[in-house]
N, C-alpha and C positions, 0 to 999 in steps of 0.2 A: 504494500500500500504506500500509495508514496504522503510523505511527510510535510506538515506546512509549518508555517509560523504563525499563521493566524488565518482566518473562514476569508475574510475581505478587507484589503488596505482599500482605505478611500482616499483621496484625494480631496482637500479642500473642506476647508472647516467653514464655509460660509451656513447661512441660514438654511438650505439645502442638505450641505454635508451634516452639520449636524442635527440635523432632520431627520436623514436616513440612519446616520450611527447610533443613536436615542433609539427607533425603532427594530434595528437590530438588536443592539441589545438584551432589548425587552423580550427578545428571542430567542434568547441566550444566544446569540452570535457572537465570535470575538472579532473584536475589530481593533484594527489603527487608523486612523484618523493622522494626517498630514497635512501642514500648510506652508507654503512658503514662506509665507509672510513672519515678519518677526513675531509679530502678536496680532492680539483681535482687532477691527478696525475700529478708528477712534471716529470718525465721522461717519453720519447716516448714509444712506442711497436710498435704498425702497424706502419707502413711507405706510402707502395704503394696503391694509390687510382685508380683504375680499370675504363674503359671506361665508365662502365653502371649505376656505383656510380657518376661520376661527370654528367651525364645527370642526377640523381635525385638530385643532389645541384641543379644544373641548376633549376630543375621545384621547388624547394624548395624556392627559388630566394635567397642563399648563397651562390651563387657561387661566386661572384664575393667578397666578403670579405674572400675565401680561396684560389684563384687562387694565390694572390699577395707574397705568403710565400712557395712556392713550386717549385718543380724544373720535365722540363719534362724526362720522360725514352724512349728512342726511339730504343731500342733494347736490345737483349742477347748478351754478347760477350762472348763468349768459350774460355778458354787458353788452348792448349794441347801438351805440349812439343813446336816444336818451332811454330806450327801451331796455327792460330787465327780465329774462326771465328765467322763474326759479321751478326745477325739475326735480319732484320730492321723490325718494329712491321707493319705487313700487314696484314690489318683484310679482305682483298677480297672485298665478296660480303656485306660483314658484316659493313654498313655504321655506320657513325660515325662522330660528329662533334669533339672528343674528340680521334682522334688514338693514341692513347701513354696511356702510364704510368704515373700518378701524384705522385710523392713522396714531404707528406708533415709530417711533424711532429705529432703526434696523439694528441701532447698538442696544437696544434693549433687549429685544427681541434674542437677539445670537447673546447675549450674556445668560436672559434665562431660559434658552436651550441648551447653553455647556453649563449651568446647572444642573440640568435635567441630566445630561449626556454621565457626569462627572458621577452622578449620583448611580447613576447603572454599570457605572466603569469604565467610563468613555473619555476620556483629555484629549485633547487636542494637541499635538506636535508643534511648536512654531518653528520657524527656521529650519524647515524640512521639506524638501522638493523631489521634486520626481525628476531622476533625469532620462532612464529608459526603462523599457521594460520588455517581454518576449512571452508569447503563450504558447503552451501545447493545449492534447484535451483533458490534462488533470491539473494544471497549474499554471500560475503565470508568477513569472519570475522580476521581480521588478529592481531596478537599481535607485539607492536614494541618498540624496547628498543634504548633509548638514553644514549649513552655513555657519554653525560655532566653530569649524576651525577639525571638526570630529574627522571628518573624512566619507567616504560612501561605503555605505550598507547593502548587502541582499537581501530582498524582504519574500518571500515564497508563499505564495498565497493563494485561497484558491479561485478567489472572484478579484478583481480591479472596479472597483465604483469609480467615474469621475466627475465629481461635483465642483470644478476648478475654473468655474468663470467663462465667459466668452472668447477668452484666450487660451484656452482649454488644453495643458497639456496633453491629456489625453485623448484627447480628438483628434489632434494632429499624429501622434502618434501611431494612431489606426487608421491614420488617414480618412475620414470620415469627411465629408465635403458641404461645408455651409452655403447652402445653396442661396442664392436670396440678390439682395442691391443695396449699396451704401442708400440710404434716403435724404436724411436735411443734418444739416449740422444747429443744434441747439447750446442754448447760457441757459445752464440751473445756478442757482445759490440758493443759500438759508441765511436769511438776515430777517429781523425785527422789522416790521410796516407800522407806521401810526397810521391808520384806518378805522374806520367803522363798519366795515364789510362785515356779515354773518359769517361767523367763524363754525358755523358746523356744516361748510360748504364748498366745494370746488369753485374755482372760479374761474368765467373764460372771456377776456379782454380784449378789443381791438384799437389799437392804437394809431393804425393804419402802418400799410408796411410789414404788417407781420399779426401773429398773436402771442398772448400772454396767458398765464395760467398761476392758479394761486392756489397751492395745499395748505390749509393747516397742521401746525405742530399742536401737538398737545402743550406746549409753555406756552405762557400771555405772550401775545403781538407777534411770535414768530411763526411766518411762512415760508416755503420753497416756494420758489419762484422759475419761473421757465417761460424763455423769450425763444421763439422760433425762429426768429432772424440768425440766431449765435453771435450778433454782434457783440465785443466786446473781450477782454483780455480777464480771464481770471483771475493773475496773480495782483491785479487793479483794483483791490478793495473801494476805494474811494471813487473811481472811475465806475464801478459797476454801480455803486448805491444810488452814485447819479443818474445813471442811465434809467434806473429801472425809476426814480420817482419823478422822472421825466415822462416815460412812458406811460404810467399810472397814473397820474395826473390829469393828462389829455385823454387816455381810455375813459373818466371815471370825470370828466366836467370837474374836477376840485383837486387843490394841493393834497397831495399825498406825500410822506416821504417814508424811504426806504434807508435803513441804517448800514453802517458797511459789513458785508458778509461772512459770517463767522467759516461760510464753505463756498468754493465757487468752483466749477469747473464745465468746460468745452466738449463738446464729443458732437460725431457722428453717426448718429441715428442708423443700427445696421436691421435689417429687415432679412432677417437666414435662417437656416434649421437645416438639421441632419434626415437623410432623406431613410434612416435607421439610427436606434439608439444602443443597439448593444452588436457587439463582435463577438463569437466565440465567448468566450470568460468576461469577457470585458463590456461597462457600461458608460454611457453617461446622462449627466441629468442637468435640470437647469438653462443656465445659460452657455455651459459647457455643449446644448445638447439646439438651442436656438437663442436668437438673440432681436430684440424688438425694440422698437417705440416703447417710450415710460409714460407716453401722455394715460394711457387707459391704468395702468400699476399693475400691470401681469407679470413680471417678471419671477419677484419673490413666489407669488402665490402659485404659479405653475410649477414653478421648480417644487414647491414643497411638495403638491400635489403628483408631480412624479416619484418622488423619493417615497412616498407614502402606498402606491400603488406597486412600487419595486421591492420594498423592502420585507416585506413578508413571501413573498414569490421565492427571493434568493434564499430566506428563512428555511423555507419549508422546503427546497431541496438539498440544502445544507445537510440537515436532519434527516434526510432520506424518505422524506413522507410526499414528495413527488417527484416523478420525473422532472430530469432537465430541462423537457419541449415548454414544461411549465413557462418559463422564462422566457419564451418569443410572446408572451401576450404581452411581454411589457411592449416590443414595438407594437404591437396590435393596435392596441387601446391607446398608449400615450402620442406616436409620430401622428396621427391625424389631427391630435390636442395642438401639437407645436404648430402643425401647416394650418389650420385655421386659426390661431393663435394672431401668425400672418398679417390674415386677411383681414383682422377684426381691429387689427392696431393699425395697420394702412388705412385702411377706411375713417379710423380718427383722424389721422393725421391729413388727409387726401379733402375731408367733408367737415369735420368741428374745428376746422382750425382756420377757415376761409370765412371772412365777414362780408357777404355780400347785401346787405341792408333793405333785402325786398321783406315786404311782409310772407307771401307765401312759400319764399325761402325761411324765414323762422318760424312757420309752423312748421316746414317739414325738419328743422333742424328741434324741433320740440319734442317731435316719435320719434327722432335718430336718438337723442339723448337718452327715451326712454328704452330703448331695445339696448344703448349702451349699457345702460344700469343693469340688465338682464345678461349682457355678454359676461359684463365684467364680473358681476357674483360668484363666476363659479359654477352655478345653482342648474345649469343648461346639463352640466357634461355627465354624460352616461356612457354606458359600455354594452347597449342592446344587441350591438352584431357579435360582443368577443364569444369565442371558445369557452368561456368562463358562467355563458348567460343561457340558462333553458326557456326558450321563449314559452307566456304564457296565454294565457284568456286577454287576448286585446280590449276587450270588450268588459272586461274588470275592473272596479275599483280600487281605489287605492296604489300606494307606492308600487311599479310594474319592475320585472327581474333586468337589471342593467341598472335602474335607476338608484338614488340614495334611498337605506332605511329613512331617516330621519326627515323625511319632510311634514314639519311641524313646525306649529306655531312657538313664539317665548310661553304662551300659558300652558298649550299644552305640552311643551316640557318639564314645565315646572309642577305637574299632578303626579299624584304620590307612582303611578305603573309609571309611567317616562322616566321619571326620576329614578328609580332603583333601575329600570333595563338600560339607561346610560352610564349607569356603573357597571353594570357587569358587562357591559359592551366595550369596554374600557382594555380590556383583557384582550392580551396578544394569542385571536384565535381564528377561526369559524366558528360561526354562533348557528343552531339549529331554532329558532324560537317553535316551540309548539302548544296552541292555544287551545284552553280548557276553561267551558263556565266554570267546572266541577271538579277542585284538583284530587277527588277519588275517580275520575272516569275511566275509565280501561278501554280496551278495545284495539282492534286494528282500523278504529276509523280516527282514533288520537296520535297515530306514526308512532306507538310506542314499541312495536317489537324490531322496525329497522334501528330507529333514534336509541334502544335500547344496545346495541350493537357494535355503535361508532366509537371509532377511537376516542382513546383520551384529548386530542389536541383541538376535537371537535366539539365544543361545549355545549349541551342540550339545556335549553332556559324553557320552563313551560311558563307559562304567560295567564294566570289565573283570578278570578274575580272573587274565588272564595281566598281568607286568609291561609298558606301555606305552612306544611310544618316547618318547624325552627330547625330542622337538618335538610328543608329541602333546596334544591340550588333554582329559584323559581323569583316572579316577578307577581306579587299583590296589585293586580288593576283592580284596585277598589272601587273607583267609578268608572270603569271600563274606557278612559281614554286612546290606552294603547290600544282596544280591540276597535276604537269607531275611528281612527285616525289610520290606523293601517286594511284598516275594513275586514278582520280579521274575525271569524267567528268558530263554535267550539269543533276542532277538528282538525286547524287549518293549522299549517304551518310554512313557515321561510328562511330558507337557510339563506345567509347573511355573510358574506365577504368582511375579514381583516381588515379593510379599508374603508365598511361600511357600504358599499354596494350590495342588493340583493343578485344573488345569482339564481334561483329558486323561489316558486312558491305554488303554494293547493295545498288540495284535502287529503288526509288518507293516506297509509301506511302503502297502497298501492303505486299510488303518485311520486310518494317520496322518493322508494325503492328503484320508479322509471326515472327519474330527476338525475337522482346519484348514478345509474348505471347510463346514463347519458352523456355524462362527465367523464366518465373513466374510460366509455367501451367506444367513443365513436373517433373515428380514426383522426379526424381534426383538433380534439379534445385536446388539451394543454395540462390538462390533471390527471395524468395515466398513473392508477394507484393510489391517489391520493385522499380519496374518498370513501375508500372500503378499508385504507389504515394498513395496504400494502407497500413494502419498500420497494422501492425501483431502481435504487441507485447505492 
């Protein structure tokens, strides 16, 4: 058998890597964690955290150490001329205990994930870089140099993660081709505005000549700022304070001023993606994997969203509890996330960024803002074609298999059944929920002789209105929220995806049985063995 040093070296300790190494962990994977950089970064980049990123804190259980430093976004505001108007974030049908925008700092953020990481047994390497690396099909042998002076190391491993940025050592290294076009070249900074603008809003200005854009910070009076012209010199503290309350001023009919920039920097807008994310052993995620426009704030939240959909995948055939095919759903499911990613962030840039001052141009820039607000959430992305989804009753109610469990309201998460099944959903697993009025009901119409069967790593939650015993591993829907929000009645059951996707759902122990043997036996399948608790590898 051949011998390693560790299950998976990652590359890149940003809010991605340590995204994915937290979630390994928790799978008892071991890992190394590498960064080139000396240490963590001292100034922000992302800002805006998206509906469908704060439901994976949530299930990560770190939510509650980053809500306290963030501030909410509850809409678009448009300046144009003397016209305002304000786009209040309404996701519809697209439930949600989180409808807004979270703007938190990205050094916040990556501090209380290498808490998280630290605490499962995850540090972070500074001053540790990749300089090559070589795979067969049992390992990859990677070479890594220490910038203290230490000299280079072989690290033997059996997966390569890279979560290393838009400069991506490891992308180049596999040669992976970011397909795409340089777009515009942009000026961000972060300085203090004396303003009266509603600070729980985005803001999109025209000055003439270009446009502008205004995020809030969670601190009084500080925003990010973004001029699409990129006129301007960064290292110009004073030169830029002026520019920008020269431009705000004239956007906004009244003296504004802009204080000199605690952060400033230039860049050009890349518009790319890898046309695959993984090679043989080897992966990448993030920005590493595409790289986009920040006007919409997809970047963070994508990435994390990949690492989240990967990192139980590599888990579980680490563990030998699936084949390796397991691991092509990551391009399945994520490379069509990156390519329309694309389309969705050009289309900002290309359509909300142009002030053409007709009125039936700003209604229709009124539903662009609004289907914006729906792109950006998150709350869209499903996985109904993967290998991973047994298609159901179209014609059913409630959360469909591809889609997220959790589409719920803040109330109905907060009723006594939501609240205890988002604990135990918490857990690095597959969850089988199996719903019962009556937690004495037997039968093969309640899935209890398959669900009685399943591996350990496969957690069976029955889902009951009557009070459970005190040793059972079950969920009290007291007033039956869980069962009218997932439309769930006594018999039904849905097995539930690691990441919170339903892959599965119906009645009856006969269903279940065709569910599972659909996953395992059909030659497309990406879970061969993994579901009847056979090792494959």
């Amino acid at each position: 058998m051949t011998n390693y040093d560790v299950d998976v070296l990652m590359v890149g300790a940003g809010p991605v890597g340590l995204t994915a190494a937290l979630q390994l962990a928790r799978w008892d994977v071991s890992v190394r964690l590498i960064d080139v950089a000396a240490g963590p970064a001292a100034t922000s980049r992302a800002l805006g955290t998206h509906a469908r990123s704060l439901e994976i804190y949530d299930q990560l259980g770190i939510l509650g150490d980053i809500a306290p430093h963030g501030t909410r976004v509850n809409a678009f505001i448009r300046h144009q001329g003397e016209r305002t108007a304000r786009v209040d974030f309404e996701y519809g049908e697209l439930l949600t205990r989180f409808p807004y925008m979270f703007n938190i700092d990205q050094v916040i953020t990556e501090r209380v994930l290498r808490g998280h990481a630290a605490a499962a047994g995850v540090k972070p390497e500074w001053n540790v870089g990749l300089e090559s690396f070589q795979q067969d099909g049992e390992v990859v042998t990677a070479t890594v140099r220490r910038g203290d002076g230490e000299g280079h190391e072989t690290v033997r491993a059996r997966y390569l993660w890279g979560c290393d940025g838009g400069h991506s050592t490891v992308r180049k290294i596999l040669q992976l081709p970011l397909a795409g076009e340089a777009a515009h070249t942009w000026l961000i900074a972060d300085a203090v505005v004396h303003t009266d603008l509603d600070r729980d809003g985005v803001h999109w200005l025209f000055p003439g000549g270009g446009a502008l854009m205004m995020f809030p910070f969670p601190e009084p009076g500080k925003w990010r700022l973004l001029d699409t012209t990129g006129e301007g010199e960064p290292e110009q503290a004073g030169q830029i304070a002026r520019q920008f309350s020269t431009k705000l001023s004239r956007a906004l009919g009244r003296d504004t001023t802009a204080d000199n920039p605690t952060w400033a920097s230039k860049f050009t807008i890349q518009q790319r993606a890898v046309p695959v994310m993984h090679v043989g052993r080897c992966f990448v995620s993030g920005d590493a994997a595409h790289v986009h426009s920040p006007a919409s704030g997809q970047g963070l939240n994508t990435g994390i969203q990949d690492a989240c959909n990967l990192a139980w995948k590599l888990a579980m055939v680490i563990h030998g509890q699936a084949d390796a095919t397991l691991l092509d759903t990551y391009d399945a499911e994520r490379v069509p996330i990156g390519q329309a990613l694309l389309a969705s962030t050009g289309e900002v840039m290309d359509t909300a960024m142009v002030d053409t001052g007709s009125q039936d141009t700003h209604d229709a820039d009124h539903g662009f803002m609004r289907q914006l607000i729906r792109n950006m959430s998150g709350l869209t992305i499903g996985y109904p074609d993967s290998p991973l989804t047994v298609p159901g009753d179209e014609a059913a109610e409630g959360p469909r298999p591809g889609q997220r469990l959790t589409q719920i309201s803040a109330a109905d998460a907060q009723s006594p059944g939501w609240t205890a099944l988002r604990a135990l959903l918490r857990a690095p697993a597959w969850h089988l929920l199996v719903f019962a009025a009556d937690r004495h009901a037997t039968g093969q119409d309640q899935a209890g002789s398959t669900a009685a069967t399943l591996p350990a790593w496969l957690e069976r939650l029955t889902v009951s209105q009557s009070r459970p015993d005190t040793d059972e591993h079950g969920v009290w829907d007291v007033d039956g929220r869980v069962h009218d929000t997932l439309a769930a009645t006594d018999g039904d059951w849905i097995l539930v995806r690691p990441d919170g996707y339903i892959s599965a759902r119906g009645a009856g122990d006969t269903r279940l049985r065709a569910a599972l043997d659909r996953l395992t036996i059909q030659p497309e399948a990406m879970l061969s063995g993994a579901l009847t608790g056979r090792s494959t590898s």
